[in-house]
Structures are given as C-alpha cells and as structure tokens.
mmCIF entry with sequence, helices, sheets and N, C-alpha, C, O atoms, coordinates in Angstrom:
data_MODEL
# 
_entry.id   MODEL 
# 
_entity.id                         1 
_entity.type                       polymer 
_entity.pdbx_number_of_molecules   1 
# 
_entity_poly.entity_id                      1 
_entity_poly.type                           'polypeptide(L)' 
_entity_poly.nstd_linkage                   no 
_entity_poly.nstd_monomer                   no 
_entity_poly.pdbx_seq_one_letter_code       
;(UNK)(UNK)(UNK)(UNK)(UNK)(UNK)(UNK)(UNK)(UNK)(UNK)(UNK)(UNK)(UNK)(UNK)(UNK)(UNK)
(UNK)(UNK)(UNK)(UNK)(UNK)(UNK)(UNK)(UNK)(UNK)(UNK)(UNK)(UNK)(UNK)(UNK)(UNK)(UNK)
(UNK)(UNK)(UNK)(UNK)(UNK)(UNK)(UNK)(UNK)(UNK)(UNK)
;
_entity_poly.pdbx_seq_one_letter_code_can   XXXXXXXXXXXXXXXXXXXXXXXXXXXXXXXXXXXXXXXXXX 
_entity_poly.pdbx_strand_id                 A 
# 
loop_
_entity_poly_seq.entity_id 
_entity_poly_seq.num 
_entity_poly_seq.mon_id 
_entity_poly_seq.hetero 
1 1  UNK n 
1 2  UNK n 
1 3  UNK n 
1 4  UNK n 
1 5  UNK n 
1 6  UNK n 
1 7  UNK n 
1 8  UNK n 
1 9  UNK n 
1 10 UNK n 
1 11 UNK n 
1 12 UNK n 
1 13 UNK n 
1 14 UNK n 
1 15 UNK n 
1 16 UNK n 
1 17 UNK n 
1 18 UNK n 
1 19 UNK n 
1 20 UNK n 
1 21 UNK n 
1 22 UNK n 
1 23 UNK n 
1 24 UNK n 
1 25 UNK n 
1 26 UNK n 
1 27 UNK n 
1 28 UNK n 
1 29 UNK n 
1 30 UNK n 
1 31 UNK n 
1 32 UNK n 
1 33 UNK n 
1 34 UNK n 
1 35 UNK n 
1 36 UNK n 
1 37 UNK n 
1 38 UNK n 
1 39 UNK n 
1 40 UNK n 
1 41 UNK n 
1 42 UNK n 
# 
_struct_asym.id          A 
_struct_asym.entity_id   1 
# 
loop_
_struct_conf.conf_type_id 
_struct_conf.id 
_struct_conf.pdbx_PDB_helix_id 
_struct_conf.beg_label_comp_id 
_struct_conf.beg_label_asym_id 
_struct_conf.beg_label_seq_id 
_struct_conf.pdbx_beg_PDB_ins_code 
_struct_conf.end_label_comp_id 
_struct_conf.end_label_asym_id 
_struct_conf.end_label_seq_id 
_struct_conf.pdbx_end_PDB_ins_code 
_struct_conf.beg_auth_comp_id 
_struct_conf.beg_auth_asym_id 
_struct_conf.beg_auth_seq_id 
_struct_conf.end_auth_comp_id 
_struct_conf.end_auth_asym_id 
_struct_conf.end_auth_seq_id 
_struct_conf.pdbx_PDB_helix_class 
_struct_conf.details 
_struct_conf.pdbx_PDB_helix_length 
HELX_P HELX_P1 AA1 UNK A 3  ? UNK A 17 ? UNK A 3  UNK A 17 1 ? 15 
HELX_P HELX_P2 AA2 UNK A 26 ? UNK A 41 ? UNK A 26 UNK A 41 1 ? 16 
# 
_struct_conf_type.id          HELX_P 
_struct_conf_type.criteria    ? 
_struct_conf_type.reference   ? 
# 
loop_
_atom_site.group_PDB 
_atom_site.id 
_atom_site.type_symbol 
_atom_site.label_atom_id 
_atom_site.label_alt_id 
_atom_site.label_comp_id 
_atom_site.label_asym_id 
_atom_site.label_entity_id 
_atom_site.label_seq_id 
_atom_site.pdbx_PDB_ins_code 
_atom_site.Cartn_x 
_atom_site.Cartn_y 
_atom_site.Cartn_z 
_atom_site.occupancy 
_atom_site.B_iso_or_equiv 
_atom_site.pdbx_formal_charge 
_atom_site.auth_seq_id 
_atom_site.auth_comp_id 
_atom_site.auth_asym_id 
_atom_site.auth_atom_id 
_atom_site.pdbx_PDB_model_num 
ATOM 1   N N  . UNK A 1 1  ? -114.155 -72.750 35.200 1.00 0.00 ? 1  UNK A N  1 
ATOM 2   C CA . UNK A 1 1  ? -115.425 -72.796 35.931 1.00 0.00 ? 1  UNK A CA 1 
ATOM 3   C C  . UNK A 1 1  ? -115.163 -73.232 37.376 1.00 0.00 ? 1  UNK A C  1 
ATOM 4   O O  . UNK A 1 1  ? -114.311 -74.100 37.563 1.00 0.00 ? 1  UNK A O  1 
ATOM 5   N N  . UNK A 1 2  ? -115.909 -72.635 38.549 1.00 0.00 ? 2  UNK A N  1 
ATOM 6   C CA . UNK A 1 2  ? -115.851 -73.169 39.426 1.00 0.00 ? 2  UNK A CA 1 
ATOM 7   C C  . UNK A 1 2  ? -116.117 -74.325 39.850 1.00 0.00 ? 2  UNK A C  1 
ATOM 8   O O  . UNK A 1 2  ? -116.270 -75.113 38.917 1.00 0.00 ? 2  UNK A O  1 
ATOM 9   N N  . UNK A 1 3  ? -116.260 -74.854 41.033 1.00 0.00 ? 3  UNK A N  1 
ATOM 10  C CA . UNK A 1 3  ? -116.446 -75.954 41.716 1.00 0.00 ? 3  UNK A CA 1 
ATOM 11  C C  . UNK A 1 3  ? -117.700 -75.571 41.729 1.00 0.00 ? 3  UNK A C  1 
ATOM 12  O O  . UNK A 1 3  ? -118.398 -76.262 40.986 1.00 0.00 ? 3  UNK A O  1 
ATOM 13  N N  . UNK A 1 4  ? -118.492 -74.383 42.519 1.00 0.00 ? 4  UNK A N  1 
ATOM 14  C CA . UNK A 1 4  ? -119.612 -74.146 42.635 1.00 0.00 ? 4  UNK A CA 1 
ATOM 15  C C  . UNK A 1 4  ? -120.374 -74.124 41.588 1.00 0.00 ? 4  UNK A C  1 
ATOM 16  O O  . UNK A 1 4  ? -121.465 -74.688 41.502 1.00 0.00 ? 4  UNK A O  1 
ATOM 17  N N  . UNK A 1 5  ? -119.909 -73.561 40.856 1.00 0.00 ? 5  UNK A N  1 
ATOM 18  C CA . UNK A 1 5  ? -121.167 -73.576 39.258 1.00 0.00 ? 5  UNK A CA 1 
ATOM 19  C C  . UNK A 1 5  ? -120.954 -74.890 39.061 1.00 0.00 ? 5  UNK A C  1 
ATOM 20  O O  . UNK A 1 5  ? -122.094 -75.340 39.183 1.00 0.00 ? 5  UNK A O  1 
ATOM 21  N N  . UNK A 1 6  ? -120.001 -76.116 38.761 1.00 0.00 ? 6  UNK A N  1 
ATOM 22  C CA . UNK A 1 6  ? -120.577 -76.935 38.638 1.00 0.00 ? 6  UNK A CA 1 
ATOM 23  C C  . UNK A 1 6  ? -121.230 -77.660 39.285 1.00 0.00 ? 6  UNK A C  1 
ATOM 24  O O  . UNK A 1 6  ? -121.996 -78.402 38.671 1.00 0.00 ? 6  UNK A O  1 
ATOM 25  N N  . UNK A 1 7  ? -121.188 -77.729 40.695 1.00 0.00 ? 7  UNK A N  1 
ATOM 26  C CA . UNK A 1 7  ? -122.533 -78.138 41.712 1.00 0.00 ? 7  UNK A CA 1 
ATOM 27  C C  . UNK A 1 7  ? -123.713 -77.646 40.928 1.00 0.00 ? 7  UNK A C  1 
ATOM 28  O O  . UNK A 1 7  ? -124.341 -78.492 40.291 1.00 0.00 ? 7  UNK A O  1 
ATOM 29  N N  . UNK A 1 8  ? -124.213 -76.034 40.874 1.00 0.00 ? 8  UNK A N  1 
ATOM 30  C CA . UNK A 1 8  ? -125.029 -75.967 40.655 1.00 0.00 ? 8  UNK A CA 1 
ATOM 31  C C  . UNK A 1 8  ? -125.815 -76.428 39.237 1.00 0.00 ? 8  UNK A C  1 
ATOM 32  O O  . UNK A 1 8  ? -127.006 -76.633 39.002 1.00 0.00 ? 8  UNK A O  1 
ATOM 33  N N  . UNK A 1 9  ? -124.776 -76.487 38.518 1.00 0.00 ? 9  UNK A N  1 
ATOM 34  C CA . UNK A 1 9  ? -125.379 -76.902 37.002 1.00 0.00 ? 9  UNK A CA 1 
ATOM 35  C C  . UNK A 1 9  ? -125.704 -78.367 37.169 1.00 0.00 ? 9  UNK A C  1 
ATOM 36  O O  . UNK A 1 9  ? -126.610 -78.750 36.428 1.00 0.00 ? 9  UNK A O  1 
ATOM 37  N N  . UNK A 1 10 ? -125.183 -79.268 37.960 1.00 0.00 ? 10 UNK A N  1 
ATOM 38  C CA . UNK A 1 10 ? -125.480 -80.438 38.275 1.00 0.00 ? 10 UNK A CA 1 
ATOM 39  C C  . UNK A 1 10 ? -126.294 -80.463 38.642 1.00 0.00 ? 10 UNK A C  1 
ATOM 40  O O  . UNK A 1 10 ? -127.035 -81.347 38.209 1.00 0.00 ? 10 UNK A O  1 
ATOM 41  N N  . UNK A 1 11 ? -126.837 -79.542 39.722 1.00 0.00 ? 11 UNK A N  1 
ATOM 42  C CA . UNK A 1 11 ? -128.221 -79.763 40.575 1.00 0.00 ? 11 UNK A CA 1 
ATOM 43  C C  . UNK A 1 11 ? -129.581 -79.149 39.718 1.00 0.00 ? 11 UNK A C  1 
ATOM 44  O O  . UNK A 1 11 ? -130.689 -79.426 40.177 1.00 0.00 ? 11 UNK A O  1 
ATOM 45  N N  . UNK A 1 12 ? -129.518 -78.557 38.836 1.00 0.00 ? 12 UNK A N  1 
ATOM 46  C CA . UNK A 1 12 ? -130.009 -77.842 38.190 1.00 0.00 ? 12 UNK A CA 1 
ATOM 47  C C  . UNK A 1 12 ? -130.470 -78.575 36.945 1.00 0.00 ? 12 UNK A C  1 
ATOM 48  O O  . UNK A 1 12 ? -131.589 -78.376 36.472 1.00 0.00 ? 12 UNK A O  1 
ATOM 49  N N  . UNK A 1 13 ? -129.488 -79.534 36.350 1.00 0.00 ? 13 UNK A N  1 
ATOM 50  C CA . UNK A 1 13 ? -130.165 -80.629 35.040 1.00 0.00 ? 13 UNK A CA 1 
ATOM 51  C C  . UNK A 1 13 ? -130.468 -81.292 35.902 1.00 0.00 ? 13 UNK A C  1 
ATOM 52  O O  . UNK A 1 13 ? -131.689 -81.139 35.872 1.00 0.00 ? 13 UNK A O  1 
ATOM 53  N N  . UNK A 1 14 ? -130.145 -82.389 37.222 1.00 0.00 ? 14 UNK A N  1 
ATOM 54  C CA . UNK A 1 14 ? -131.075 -83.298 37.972 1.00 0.00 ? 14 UNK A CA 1 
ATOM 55  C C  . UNK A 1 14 ? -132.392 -82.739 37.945 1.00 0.00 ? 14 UNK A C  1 
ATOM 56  O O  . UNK A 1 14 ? -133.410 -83.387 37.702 1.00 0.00 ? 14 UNK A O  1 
ATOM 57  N N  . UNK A 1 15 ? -132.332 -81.336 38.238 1.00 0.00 ? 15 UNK A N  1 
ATOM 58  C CA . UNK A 1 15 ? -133.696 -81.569 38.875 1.00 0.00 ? 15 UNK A CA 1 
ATOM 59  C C  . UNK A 1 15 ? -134.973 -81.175 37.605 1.00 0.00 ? 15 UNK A C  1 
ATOM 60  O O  . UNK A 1 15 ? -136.203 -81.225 37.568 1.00 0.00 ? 15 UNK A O  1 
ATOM 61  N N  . UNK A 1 16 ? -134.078 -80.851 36.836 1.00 0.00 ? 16 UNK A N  1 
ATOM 62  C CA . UNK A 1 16 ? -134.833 -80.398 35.265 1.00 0.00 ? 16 UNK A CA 1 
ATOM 63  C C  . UNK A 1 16 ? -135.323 -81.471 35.011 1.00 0.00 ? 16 UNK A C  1 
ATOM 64  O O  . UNK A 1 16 ? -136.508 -81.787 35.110 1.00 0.00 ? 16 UNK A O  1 
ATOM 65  N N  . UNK A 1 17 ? -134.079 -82.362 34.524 1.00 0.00 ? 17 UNK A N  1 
ATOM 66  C CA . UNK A 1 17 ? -134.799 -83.876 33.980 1.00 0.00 ? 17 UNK A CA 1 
ATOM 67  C C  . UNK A 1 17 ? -134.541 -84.988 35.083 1.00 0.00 ? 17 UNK A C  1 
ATOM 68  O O  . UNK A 1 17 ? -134.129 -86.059 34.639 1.00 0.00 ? 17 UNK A O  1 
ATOM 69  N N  . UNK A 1 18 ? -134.658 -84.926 35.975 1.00 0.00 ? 18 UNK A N  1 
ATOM 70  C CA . UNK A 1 18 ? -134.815 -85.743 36.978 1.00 0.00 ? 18 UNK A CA 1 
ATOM 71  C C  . UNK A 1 18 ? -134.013 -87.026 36.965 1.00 0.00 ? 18 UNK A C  1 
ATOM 72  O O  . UNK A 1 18 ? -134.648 -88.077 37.050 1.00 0.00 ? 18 UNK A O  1 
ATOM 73  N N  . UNK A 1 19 ? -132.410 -87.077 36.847 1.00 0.00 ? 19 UNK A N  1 
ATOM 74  C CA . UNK A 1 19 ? -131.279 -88.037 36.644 1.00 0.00 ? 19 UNK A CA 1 
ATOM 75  C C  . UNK A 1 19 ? -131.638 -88.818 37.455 1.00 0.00 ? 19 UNK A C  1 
ATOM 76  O O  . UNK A 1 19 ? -131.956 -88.375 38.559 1.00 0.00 ? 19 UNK A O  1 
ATOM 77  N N  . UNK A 1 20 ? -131.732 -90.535 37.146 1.00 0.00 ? 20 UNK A N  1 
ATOM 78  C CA . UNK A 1 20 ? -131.721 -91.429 37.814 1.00 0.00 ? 20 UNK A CA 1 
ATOM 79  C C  . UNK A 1 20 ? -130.522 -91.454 39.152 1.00 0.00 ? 20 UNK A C  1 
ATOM 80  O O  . UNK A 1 20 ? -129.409 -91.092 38.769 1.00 0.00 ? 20 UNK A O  1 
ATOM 81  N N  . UNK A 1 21 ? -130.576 -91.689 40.090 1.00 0.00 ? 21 UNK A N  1 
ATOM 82  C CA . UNK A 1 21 ? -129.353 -91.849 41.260 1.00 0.00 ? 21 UNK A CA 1 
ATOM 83  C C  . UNK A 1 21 ? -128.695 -92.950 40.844 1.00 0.00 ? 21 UNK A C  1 
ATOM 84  O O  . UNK A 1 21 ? -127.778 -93.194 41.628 1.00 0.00 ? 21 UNK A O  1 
ATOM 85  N N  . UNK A 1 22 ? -128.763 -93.770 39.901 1.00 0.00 ? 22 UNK A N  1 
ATOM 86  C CA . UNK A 1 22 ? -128.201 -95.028 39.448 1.00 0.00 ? 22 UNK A CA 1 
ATOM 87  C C  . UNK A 1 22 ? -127.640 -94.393 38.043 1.00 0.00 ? 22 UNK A C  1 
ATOM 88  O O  . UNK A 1 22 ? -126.654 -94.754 37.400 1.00 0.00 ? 22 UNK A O  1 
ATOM 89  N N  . UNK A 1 23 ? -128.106 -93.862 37.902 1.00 0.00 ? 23 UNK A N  1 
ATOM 90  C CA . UNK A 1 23 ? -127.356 -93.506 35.889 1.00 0.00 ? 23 UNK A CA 1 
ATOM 91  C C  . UNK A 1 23 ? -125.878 -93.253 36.285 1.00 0.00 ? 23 UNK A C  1 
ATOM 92  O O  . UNK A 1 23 ? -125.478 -92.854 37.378 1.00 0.00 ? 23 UNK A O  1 
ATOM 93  N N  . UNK A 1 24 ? -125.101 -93.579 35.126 1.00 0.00 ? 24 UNK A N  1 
ATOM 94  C CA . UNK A 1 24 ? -123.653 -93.600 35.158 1.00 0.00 ? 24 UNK A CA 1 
ATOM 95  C C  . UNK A 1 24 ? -123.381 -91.971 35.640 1.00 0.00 ? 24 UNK A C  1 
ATOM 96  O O  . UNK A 1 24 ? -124.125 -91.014 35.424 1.00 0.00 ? 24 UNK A O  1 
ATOM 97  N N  . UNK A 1 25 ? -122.150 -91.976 36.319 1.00 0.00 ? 25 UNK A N  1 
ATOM 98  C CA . UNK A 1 25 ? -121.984 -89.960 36.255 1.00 0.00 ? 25 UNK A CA 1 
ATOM 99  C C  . UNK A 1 25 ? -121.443 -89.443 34.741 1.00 0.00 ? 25 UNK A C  1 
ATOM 100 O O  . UNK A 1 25 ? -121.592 -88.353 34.187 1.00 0.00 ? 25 UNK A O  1 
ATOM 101 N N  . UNK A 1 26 ? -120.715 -90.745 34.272 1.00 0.00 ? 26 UNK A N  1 
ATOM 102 C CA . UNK A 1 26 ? -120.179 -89.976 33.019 1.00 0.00 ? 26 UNK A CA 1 
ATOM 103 C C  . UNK A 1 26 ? -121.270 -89.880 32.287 1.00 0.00 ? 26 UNK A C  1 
ATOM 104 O O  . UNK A 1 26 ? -121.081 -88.985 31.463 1.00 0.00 ? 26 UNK A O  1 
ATOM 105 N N  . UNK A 1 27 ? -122.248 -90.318 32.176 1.00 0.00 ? 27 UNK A N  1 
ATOM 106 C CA . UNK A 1 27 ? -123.052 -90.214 31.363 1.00 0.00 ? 27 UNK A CA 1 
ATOM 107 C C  . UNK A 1 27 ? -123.929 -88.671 31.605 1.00 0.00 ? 27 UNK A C  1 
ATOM 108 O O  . UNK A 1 27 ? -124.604 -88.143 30.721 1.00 0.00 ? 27 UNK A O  1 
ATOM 109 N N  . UNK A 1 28 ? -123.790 -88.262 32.625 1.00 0.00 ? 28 UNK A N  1 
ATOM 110 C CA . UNK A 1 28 ? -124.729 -86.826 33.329 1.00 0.00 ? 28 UNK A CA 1 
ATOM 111 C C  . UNK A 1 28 ? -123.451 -85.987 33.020 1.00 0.00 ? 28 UNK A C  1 
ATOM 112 O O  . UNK A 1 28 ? -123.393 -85.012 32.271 1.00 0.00 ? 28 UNK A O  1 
ATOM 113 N N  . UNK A 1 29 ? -122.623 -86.447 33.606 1.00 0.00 ? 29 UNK A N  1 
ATOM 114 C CA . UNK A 1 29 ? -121.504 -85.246 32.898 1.00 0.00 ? 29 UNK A CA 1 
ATOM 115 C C  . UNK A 1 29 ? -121.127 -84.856 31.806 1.00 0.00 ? 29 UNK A C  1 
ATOM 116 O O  . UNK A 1 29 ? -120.642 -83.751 31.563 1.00 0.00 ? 29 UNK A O  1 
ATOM 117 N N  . UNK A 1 30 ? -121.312 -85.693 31.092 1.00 0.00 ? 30 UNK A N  1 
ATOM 118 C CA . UNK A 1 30 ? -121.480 -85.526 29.447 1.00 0.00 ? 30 UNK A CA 1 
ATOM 119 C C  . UNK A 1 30 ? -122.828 -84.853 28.934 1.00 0.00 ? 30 UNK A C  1 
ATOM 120 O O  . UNK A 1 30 ? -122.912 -83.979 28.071 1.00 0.00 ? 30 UNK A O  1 
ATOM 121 N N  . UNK A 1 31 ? -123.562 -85.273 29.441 1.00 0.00 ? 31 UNK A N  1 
ATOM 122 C CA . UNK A 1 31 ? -125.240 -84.235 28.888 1.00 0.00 ? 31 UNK A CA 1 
ATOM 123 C C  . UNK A 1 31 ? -125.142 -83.260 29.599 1.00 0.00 ? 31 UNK A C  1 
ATOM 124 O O  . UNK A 1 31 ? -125.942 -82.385 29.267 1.00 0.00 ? 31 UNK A O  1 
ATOM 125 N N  . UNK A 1 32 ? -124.171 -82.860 30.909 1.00 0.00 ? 32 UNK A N  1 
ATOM 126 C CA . UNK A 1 32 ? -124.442 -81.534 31.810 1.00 0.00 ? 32 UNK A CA 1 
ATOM 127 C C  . UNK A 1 32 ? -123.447 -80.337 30.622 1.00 0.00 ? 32 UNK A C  1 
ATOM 128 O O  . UNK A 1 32 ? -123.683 -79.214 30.177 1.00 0.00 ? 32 UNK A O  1 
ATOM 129 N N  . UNK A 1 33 ? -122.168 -81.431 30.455 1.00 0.00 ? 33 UNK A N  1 
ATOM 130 C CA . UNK A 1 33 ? -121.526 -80.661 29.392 1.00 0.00 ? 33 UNK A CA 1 
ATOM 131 C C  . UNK A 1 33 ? -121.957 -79.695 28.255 1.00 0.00 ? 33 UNK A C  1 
ATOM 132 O O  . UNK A 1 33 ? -121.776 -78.521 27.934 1.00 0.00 ? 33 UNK A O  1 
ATOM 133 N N  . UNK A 1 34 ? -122.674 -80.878 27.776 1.00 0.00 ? 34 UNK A N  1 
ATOM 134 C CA . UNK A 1 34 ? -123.313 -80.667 26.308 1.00 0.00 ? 34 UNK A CA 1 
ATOM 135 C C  . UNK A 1 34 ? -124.111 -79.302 26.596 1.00 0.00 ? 34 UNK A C  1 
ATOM 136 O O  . UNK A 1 34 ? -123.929 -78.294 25.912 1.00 0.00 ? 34 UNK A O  1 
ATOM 137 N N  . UNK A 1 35 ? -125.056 -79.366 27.724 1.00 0.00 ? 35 UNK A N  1 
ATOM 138 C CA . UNK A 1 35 ? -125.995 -78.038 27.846 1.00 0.00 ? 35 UNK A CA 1 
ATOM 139 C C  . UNK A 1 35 ? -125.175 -77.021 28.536 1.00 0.00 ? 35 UNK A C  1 
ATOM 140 O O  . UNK A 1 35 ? -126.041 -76.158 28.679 1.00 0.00 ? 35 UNK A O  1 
ATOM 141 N N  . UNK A 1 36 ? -123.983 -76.466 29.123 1.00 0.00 ? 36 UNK A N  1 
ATOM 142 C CA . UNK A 1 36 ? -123.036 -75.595 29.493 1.00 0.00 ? 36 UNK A CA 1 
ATOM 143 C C  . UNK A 1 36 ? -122.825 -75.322 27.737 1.00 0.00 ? 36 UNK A C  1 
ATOM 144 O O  . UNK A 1 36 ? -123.129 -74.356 27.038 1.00 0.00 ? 36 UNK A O  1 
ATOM 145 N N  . UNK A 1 37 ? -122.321 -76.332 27.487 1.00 0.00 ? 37 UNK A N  1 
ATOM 146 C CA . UNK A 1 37 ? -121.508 -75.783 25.887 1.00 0.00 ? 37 UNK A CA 1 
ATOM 147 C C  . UNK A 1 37 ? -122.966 -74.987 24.912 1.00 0.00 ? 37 UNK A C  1 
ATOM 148 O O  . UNK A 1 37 ? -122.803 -74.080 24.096 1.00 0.00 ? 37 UNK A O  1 
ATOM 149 N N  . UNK A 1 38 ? -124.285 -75.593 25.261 1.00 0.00 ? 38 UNK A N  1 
ATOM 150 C CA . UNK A 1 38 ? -125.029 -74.960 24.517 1.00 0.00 ? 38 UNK A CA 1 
ATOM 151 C C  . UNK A 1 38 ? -125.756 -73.745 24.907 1.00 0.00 ? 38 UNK A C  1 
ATOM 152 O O  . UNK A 1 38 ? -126.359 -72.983 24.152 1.00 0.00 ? 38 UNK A O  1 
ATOM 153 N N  . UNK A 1 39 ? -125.578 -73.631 26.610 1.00 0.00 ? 39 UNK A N  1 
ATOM 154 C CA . UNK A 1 39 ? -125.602 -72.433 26.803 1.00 0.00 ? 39 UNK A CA 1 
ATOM 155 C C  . UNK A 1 39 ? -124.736 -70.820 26.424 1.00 0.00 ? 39 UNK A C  1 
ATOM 156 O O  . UNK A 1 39 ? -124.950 -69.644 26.129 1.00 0.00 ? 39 UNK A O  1 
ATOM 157 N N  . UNK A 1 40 ? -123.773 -71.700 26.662 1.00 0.00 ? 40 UNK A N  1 
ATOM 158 C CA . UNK A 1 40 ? -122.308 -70.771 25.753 1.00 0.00 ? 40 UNK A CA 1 
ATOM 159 C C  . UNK A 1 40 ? -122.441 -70.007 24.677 1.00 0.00 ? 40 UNK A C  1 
ATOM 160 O O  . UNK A 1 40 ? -122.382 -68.783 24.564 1.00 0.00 ? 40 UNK A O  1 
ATOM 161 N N  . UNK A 1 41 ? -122.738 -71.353 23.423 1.00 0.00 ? 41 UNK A N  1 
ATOM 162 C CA . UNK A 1 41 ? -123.156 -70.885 22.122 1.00 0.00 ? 41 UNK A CA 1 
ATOM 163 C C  . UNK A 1 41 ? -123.843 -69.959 22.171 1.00 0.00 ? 41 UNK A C  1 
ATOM 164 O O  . UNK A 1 41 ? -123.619 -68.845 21.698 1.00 0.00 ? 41 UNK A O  1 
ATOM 165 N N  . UNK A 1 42 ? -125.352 -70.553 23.128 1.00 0.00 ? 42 UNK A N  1 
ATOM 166 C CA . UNK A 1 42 ? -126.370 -69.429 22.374 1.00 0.00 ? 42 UNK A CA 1 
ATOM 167 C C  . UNK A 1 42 ? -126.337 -68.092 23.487 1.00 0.00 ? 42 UNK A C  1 
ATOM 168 O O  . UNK A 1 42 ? -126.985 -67.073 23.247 1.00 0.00 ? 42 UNK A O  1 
# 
C-alpha cells in the first residue's frame, strides 16, 4: 500500500468517526487496519 492511501484511509476514518487528536496512534492504526482488512474481505 502506498504512503498515500494510507494518508487517505487515515483521513477518511478521522473524519468518519471523528478520532480524538489525543487518542493513542496505535490505537487508530489498529482500527484503521481492522477496516482496510474488512474492506478487503468484503
């Protein structure tokens, strides 16, 4: 995956569910994961 898709998938769950600017990153990178991998699947 690019650099760019993951910008955008980042910017894209922020602004879906509106990530705290304080929440851990691993913690967003792990739920950004999770929905890439479940986009995949389905």
């Amino acid at each position: 995956m690019s650099r760019s898709n993951i910008l955008f998938v980042s910017g894209s769950v922020k602004s879906r569910f509106s990530v705290p600017e304080g929440a851990p990153f691993t913690a967003v990178l792990k739920f950004a994961a999770e929905e890439v991998g479940a986009a995949f699947c389905y």
